[in-house]
Z-matrix of the N, CA and C atoms (Angstrom, degrees):
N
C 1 1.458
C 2 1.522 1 109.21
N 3 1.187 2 112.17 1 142.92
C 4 1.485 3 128.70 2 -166.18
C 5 2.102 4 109.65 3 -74.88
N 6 1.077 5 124.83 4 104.82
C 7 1.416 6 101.48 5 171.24
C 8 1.384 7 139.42 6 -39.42
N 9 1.044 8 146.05 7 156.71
C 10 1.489 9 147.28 8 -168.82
C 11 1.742 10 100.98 9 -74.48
N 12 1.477 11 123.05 10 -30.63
C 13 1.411 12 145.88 11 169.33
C 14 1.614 13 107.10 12 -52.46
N 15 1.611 14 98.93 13 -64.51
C 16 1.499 15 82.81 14 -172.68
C 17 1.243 16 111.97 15 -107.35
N 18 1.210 17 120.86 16 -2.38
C 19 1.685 18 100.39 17 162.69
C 20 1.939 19 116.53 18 -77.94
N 21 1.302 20 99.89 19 -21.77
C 22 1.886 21 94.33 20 143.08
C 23 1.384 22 142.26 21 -45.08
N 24 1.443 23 90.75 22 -43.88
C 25 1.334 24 115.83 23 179.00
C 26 1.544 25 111.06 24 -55.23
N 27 1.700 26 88.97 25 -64.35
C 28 1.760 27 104.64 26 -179.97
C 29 1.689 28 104.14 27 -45.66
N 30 1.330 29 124.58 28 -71.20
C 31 1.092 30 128.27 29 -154.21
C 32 1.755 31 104.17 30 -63.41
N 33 1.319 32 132.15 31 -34.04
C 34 1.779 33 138.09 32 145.09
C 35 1.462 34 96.19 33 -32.87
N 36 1.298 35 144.27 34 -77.08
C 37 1.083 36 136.15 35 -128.77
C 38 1.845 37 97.04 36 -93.68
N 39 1.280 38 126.48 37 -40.36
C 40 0.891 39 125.53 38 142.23
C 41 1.304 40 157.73 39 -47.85
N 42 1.108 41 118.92 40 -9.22
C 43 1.943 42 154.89 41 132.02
C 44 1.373 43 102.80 42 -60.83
N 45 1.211 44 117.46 43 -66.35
C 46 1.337 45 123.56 44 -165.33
C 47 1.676 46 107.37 45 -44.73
N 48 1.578 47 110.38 46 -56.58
C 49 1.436 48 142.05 47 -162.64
C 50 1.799 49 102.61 48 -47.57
N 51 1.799 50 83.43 49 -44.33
C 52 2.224 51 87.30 50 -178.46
C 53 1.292 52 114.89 51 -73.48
N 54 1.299 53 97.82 52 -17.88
C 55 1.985 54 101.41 53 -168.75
C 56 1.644 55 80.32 54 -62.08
N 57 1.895 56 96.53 55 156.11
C 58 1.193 57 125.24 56 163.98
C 59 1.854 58 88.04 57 -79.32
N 60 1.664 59 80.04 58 138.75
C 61 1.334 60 119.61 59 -173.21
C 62 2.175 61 110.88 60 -45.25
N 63 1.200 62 107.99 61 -43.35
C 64 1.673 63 102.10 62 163.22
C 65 1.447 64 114.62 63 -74.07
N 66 0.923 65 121.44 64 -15.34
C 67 1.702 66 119.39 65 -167.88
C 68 1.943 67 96.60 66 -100.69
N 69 1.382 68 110.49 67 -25.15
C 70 1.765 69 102.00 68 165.28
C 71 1.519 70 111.06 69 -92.13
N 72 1.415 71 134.61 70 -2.02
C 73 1.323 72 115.51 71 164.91
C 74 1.820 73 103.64 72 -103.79
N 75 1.345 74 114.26 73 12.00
C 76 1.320 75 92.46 74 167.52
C 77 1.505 76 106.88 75 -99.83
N 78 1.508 77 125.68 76 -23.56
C 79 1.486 78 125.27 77 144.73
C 80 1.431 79 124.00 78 -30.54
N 81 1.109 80 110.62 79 -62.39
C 82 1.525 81 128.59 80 -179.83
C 83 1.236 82 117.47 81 -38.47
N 84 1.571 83 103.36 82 -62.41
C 85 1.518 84 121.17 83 176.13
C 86 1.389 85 117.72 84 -65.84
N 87 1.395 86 116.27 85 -10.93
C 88 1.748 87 109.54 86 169.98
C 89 1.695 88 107.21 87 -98.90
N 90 1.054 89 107.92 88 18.09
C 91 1.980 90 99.53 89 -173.39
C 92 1.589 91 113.76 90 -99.54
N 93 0.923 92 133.80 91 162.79
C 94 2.094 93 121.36 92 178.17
C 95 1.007 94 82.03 93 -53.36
N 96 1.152 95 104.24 94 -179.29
C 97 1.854 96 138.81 95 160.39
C 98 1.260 97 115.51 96 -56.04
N 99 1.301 98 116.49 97 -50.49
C 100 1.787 99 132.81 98 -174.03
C 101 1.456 100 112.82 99 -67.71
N 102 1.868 101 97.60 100 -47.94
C 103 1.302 102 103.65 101 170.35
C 104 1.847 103 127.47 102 -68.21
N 105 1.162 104 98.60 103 -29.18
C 106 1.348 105 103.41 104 169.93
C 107 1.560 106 127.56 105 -74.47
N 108 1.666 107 125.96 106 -37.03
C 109 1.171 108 135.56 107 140.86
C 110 1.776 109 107.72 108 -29.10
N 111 1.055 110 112.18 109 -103.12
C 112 1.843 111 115.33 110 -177.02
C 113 1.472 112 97.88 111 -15.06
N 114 1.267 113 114.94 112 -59.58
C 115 1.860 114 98.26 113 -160.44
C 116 1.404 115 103.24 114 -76.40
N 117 1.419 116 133.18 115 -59.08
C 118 1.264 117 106.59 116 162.53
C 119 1.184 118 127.94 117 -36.16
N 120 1.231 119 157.15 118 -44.06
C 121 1.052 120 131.92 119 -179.53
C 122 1.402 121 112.18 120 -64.66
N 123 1.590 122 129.39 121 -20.53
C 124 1.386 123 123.28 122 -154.07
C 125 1.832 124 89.84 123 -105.53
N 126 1.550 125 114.11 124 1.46
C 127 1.309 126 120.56 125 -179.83
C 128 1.958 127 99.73 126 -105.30
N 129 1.543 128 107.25 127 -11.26
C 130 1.494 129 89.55 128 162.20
C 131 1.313 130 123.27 129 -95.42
N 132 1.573 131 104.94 130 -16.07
C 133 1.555 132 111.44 131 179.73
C 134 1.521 133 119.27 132 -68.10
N 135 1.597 134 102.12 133 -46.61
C 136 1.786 135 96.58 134 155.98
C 137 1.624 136 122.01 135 -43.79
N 138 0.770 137 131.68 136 -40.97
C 139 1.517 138 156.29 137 -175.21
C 140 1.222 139 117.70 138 -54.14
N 141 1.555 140 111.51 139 -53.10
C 142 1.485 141 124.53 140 -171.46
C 143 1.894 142 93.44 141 -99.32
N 144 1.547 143 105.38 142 -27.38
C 145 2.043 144 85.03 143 167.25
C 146 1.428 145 106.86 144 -74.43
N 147 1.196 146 132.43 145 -17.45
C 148 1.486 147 132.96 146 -174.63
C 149 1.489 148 110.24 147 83.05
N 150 1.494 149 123.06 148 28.11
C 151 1.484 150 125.15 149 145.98
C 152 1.182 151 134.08 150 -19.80
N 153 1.463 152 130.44 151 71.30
C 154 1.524 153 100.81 152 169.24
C 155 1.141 154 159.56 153 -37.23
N 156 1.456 155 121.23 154 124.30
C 157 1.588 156 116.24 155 -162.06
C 158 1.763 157 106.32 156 -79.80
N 159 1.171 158 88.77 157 78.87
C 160 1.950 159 108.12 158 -175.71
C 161 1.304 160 115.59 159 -94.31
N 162 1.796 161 110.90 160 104.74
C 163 1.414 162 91.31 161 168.51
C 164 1.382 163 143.54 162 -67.70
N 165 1.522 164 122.61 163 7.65
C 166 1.216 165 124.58 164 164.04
C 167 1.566 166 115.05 165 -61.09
N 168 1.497 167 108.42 166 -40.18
C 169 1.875 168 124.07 167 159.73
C 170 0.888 169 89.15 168 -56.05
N 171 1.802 170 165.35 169 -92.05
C 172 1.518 171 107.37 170 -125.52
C 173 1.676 172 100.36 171 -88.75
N 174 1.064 173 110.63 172 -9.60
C 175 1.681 174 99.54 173 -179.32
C 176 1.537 175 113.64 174 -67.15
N 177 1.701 176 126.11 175 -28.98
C 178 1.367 177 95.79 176 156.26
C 179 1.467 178 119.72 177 -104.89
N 180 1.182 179 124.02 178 40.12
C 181 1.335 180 139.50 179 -174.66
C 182 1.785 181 89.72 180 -104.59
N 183 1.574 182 131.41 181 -52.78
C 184 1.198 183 136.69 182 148.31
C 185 1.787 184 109.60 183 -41.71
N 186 1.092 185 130.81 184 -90.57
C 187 1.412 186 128.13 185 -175.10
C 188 1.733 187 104.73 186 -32.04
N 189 0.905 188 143.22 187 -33.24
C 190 1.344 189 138.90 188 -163.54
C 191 1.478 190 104.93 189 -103.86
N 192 1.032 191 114.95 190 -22.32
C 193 1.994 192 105.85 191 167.40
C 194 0.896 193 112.19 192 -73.57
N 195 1.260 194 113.99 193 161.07
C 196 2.093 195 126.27 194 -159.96
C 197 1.180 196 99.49 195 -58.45
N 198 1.540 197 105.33 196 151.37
C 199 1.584 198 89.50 197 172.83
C 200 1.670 199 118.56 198 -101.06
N 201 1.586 200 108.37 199 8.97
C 202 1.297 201 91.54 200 148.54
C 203 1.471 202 139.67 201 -155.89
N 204 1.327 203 135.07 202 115.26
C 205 1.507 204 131.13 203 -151.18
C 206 1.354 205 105.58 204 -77.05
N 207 1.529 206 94.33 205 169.98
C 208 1.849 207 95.66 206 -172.11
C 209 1.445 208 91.56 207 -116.39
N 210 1.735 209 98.13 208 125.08
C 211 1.305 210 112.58 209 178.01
C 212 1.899 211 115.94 210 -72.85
N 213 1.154 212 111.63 211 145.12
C 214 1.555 213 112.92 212 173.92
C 215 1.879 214 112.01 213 -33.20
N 216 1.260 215 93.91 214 -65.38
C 217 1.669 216 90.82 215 167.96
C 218 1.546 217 116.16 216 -32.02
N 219 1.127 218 116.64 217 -58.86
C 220 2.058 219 117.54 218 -165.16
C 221 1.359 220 87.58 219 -66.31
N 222 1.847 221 145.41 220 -45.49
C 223 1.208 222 130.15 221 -150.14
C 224 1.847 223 103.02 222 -75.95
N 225 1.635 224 91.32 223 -44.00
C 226 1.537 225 80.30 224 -174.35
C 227 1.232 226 116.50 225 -84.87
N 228 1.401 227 120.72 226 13.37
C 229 1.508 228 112.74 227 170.78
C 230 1.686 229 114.94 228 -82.89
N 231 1.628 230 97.78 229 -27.35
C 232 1.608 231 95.60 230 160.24
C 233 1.330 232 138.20 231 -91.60
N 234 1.407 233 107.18 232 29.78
C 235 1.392 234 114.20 233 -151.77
C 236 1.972 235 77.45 234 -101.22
N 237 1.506 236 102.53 235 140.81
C 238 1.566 237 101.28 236 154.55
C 239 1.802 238 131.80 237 -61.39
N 240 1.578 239 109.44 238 127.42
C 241 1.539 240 108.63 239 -165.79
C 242 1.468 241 106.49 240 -52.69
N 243 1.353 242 122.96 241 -14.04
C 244 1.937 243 108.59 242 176.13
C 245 1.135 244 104.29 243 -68.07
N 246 1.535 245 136.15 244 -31.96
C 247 1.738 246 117.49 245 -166.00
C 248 1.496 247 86.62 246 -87.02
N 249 1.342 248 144.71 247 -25.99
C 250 1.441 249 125.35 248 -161.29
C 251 1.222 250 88.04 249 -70.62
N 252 1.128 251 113.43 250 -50.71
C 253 1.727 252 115.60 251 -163.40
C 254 1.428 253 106.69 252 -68.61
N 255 1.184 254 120.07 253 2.34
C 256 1.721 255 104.08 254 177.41
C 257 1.913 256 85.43 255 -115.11
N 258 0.992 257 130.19 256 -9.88
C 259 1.800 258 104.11 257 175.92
C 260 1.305 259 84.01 258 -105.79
N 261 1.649 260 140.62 259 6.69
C 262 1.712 261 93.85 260 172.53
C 263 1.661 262 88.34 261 -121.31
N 264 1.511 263 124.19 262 38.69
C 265 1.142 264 132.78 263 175.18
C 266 1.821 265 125.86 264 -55.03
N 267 1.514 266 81.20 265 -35.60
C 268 2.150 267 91.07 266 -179.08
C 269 1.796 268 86.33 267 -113.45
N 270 0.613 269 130.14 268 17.83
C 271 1.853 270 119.15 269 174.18
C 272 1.873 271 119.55 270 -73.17
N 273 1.171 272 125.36 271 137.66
C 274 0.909 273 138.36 272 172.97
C 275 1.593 274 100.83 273 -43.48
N 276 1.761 275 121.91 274 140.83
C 277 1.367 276 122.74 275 162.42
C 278 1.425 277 122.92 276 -48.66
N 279 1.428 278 117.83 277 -34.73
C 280 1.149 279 126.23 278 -173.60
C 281 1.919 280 102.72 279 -88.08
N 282 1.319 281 116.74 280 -47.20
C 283 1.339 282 100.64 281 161.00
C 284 1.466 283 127.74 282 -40.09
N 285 1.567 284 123.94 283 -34.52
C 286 1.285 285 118.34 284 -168.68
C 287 1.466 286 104.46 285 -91.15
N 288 1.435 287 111.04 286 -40.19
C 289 1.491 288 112.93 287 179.62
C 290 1.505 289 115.54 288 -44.75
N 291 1.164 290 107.11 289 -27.51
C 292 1.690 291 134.14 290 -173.29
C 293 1.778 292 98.34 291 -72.62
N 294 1.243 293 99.40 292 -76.27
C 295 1.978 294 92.09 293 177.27
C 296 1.577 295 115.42 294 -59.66
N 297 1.624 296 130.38 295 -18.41
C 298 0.868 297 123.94 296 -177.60
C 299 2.077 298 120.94 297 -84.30
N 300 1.497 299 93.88 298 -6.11
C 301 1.386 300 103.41 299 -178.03
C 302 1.661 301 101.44 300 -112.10
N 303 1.344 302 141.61 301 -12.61
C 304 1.146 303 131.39 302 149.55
C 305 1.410 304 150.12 303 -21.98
N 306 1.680 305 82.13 304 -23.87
C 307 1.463 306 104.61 305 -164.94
C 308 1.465 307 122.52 306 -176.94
N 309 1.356 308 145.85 307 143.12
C 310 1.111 309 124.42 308 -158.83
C 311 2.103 310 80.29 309 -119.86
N 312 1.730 311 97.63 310 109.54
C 313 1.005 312 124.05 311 -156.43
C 314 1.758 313 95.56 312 -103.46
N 315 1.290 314 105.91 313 130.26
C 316 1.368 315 111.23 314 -161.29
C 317 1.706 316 91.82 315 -82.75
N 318 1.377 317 124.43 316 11.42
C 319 1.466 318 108.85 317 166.37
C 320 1.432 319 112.82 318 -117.60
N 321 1.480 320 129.98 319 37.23
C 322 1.446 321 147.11 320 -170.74
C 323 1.115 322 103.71 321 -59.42
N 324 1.204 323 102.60 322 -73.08
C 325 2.157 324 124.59 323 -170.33
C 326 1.399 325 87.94 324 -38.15
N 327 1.843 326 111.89 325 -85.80
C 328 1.591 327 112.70 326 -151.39
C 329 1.525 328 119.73 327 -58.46
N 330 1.755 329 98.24 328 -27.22
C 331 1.724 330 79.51 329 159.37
C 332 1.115 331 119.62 330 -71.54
N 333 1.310 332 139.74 331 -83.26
C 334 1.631 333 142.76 332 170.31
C 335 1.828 334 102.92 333 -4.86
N 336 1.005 335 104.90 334 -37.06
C 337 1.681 336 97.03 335 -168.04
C 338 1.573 337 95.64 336 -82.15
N 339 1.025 338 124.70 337 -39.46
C 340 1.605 339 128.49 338 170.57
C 341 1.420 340 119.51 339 -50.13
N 342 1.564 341 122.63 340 9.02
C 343 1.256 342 114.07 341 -154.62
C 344 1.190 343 94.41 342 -122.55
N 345 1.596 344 120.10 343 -168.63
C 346 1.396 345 95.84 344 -179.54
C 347 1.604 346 81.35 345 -142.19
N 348 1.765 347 114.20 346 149.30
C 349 1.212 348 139.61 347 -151.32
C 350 1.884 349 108.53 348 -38.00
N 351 1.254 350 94.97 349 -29.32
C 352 1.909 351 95.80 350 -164.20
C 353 1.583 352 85.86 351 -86.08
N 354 1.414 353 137.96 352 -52.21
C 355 1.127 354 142.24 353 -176.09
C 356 1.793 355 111.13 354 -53.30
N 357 1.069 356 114.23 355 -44.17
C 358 1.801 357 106.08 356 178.12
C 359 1.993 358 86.91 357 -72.59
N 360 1.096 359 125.46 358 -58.60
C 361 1.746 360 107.10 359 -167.69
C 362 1.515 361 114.15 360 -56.68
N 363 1.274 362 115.60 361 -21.12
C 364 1.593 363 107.87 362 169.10
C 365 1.422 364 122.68 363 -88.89
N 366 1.536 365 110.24 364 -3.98
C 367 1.337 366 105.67 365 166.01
C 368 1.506 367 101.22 366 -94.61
N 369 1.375 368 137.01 367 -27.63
C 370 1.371 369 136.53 368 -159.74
C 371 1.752 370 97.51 369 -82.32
N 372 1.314 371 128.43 370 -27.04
C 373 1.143 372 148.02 371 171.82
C 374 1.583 373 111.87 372 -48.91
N 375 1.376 374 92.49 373 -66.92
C 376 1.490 375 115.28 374 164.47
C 377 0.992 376 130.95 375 -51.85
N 378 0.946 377 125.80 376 -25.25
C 379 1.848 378 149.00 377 -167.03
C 380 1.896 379 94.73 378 -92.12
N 381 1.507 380 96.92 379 -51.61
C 382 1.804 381 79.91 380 -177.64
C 383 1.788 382 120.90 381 -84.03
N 384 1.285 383 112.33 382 1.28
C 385 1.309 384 131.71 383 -166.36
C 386 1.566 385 89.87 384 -93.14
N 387 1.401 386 134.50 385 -11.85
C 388 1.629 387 127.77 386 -171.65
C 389 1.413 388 104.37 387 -78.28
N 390 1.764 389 113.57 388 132.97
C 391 1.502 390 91.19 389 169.98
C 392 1.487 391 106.39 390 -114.82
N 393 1.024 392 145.47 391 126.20
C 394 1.888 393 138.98 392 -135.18
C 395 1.802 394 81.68 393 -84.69
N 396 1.225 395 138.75 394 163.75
C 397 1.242 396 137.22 395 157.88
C 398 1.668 397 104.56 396 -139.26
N 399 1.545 398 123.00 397 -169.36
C 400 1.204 399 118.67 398 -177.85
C 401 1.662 400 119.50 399 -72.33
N 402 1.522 401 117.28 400 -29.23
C 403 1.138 402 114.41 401 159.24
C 404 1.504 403 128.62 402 -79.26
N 405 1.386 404 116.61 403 41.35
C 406 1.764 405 112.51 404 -172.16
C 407 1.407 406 95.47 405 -102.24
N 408 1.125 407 130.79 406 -35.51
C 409 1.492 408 117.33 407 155.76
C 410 1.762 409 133.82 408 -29.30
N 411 0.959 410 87.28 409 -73.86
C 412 1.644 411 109.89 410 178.56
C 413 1.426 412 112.55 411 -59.15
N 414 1.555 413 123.29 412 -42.21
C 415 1.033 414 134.33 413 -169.05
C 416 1.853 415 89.12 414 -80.70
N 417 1.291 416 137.09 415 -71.24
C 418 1.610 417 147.48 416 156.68
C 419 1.531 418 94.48 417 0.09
N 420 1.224 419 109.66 418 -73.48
C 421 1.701 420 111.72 419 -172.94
C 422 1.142 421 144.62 420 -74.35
N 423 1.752 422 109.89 421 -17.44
C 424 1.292 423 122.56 422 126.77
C 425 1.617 424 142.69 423 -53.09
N 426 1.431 425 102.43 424 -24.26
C 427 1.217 426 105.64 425 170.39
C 428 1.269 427 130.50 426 -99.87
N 429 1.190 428 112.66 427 -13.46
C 430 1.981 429 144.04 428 154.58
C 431 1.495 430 93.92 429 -68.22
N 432 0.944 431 154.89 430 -32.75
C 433 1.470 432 154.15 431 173.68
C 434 1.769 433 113.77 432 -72.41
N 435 1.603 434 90.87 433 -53.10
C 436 1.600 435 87.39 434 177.25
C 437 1.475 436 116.64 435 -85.68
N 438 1.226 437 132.04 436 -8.46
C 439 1.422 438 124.42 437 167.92
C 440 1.415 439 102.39 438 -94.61
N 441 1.375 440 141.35 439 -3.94
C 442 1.406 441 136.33 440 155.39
C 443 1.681 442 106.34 441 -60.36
N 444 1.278 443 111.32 442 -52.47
C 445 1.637 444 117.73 443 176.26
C 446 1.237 445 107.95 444 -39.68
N 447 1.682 446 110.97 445 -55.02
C 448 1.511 447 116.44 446 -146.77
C 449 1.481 448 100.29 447 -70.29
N 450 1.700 449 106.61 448 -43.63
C 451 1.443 450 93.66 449 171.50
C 452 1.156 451 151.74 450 -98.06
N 453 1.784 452 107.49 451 18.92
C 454 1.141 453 136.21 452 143.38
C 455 1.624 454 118.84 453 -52.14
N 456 1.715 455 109.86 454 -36.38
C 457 1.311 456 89.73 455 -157.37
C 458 1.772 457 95.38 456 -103.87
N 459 1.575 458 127.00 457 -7.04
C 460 1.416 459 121.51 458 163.37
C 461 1.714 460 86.73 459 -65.37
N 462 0.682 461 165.45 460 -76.04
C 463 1.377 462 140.01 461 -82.96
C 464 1.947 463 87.04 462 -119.92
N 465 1.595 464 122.59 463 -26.18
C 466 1.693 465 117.82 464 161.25
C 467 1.508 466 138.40 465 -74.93
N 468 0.775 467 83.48 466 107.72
C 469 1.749 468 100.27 467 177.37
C 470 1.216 469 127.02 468 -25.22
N 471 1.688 470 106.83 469 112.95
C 472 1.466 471 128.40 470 -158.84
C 473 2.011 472 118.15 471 -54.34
C-alpha cells in the first residue's frame, strides 16, 4: 500500500507534469530542495513512461486530493505551548504579540503563564502598539508558516 506521502507526491508531480512548462518551474522553484528533488524525479518518471502532460490529468489529479488540508494555524494550535515557547523564545515582544493575536490559540494561558511578569507586559505593550493594516493578513500567514517551520525543524532529528 502506497503512503499518504507519496501518493501526494504522485498526484503533485502529476499536476505539476500538465502545467505548461513556465507555470511548473515557477512551482518548482518555490518547493525545499528535498522537496523539489522527489518531484522531479517522479516528473522524469512520467516522462520516460511517456505520460501525457494532459490537462484533463491534473483536473482529476485535483478532484482526487483530500478535500481538506490543515492549515499552519490548526497545526500550531495543537502544538504543546513548551515548543511554541522555545521557537518564539528570542523573538521580539511585538513579534509574539503578533502570533498571539492571530488566533485565539488554545495554548495562550500556559504560555503567558510560562513567562515571567516583565515579559507578558512587554508583549501586552506590544499588542496595543499594533496597527493592523491591509497587509496583516498575508504578512499573519507568512509568519504562522514560518514559526510552523521553525518548530518543525527543532523538534527533527539532528
Amino acid at each position: 500500500m502506497m503512503s499518504n506521502e507519496t501518493s501526494s507526491s504522485r498526484r503533485a508531480a502529476l499536476a505539476l507534469h500538465a502545467l505548461d512548462p513556465q507555470d511548473r518551474l515557477w512551482v518548482l522553484e518555490r518547493l525545499e530542495p528535498l522537496q523539489r528533488a522527489h518531484v522531479e524525479a517522479l516528473l522524469g518518471e512520467l516522462t520516460e513512461l511517456g505520460i501525457p502532460a494532459d490537462p484533463a490529468l491534473l483536473r482529476q489529479a485535483l478532484a482526487d486530493a483530500p478535500a481538506r488540508v490543515t492549515s499552519s494555524r490548526e497545526r500550531l494550535d495543537a502544538m504543546p505551548a513548551r515548543r511554541i515557547a522555545n521557537a518564539l523564545r528570542d523573538e521580539p515582544p511585538g513579534l509574539v504579540s503578533r502570533v498571539l493575536a492571530a488566533h485565539p490559540w488554545r495554548w495562550t494561558n500556559e504560555f503567558l503563564a510560562a513567562l515571567d511578569k516583565d515579559q507578558r507586559r512587554f508583549i501586552a505593550d506590544a499588542a496595543r502598539a499594533v496597527d493592523p493594516d491591509a497587509d496583516a493578513c498575508e504578512f499573519d500567514r507568512w509568519l504562522l508558516d514560518e514559526l510552523l517551520h521553525r518548530v518543525a525543524a527543532e523538534e527533527a532529528p539532528a
